[in-house]
N, C-alpha and C positions, 0 to 999 in steps of 0.2 A: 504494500500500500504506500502511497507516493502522494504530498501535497501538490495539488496541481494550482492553486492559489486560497488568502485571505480578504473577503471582502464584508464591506460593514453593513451590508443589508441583505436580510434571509432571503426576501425576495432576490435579488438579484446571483444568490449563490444557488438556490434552487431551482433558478431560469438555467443558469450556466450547466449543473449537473441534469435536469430532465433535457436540456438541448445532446446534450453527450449521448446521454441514453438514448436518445433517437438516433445516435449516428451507432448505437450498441459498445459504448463506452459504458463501464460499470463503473459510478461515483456513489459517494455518502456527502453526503454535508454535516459537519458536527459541529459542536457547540453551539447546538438554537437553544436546547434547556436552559446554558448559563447565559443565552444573550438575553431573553425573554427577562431575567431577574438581574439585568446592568445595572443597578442600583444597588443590588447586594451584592453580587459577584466581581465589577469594575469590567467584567469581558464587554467588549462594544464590537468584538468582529468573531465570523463564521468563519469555518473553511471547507473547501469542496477538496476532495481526497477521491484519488482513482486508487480501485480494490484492486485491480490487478496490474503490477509491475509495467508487462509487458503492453500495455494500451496507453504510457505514460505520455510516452512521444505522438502517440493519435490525438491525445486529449490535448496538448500543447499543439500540436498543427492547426488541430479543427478550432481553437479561441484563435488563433488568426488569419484564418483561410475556412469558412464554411463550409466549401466545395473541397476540402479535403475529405480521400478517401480511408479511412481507417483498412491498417493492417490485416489488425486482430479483433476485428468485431463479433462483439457475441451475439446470437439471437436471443428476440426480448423472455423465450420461453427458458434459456440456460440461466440470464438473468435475475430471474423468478425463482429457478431454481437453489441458485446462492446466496440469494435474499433469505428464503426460506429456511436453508441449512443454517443458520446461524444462531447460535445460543442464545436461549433470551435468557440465561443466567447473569451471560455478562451485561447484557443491557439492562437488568434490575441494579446489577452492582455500582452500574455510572449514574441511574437515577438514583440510589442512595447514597454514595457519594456527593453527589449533588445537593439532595438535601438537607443530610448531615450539614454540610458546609456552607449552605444557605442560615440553618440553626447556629453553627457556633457563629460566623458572622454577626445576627441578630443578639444573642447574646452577650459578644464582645461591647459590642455599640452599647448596648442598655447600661452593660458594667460601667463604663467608661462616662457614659454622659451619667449617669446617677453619681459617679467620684466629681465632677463639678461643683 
């Protein structure tokens, strides 16, 4: 997995990765959780992330050339299928993380302005 870029609006990272996936580039976009919560978190930017290595160089062609042709394109049905394969253990473990650290955050803040 490979950063293919950071950008400061979901919108616009979500445009970027569903355009890839029409040319059959597999992306993620992470950190919408903590951007949604920019005020307890301080995150103000996304990133779109190509899953597989070898689509790096497509996914960096096709942001500056549309009418580029990818290599290694997946079809959208292999796509679905890797989507699917993936543990939703670890996805419970980054939403608790997340809100673990959203609480101590909140926390800190209270402790801190009640010492005033």
């Amino acid at each position: 997995m490979k950063l293919l870029g950071t950008y400061t609006s979901v919108i616009d990272a979500n445009h970027v990765a569903n355009t890839l996936r029409e040319k059959g580039i597999l992306c993620r976009v992470s950190d919408i959780n903590t951007y949604n919560y920019w005020a307890i978190t301080g995150v103000t930017d996304v990133r779109v992330w190509v899953i597989l290595d070898a689509q790096w160089e497509d996914a960096q062609a096709l942001l500056t050339d549309s009418s580029h042709i990818p290599e290694h394109p997946l079809p959208l049905e292999d796509m679905a299928l890797l989507e699917d394969s993936q543990p939703l253990h670890f996805q419970r473990i980054i939403y608790a993380s997340g809100g673990l650290l959203a609480v101590i955050v909140l926390v800190l803040f209270f402790l801190f302005s009640q010492s005033r």
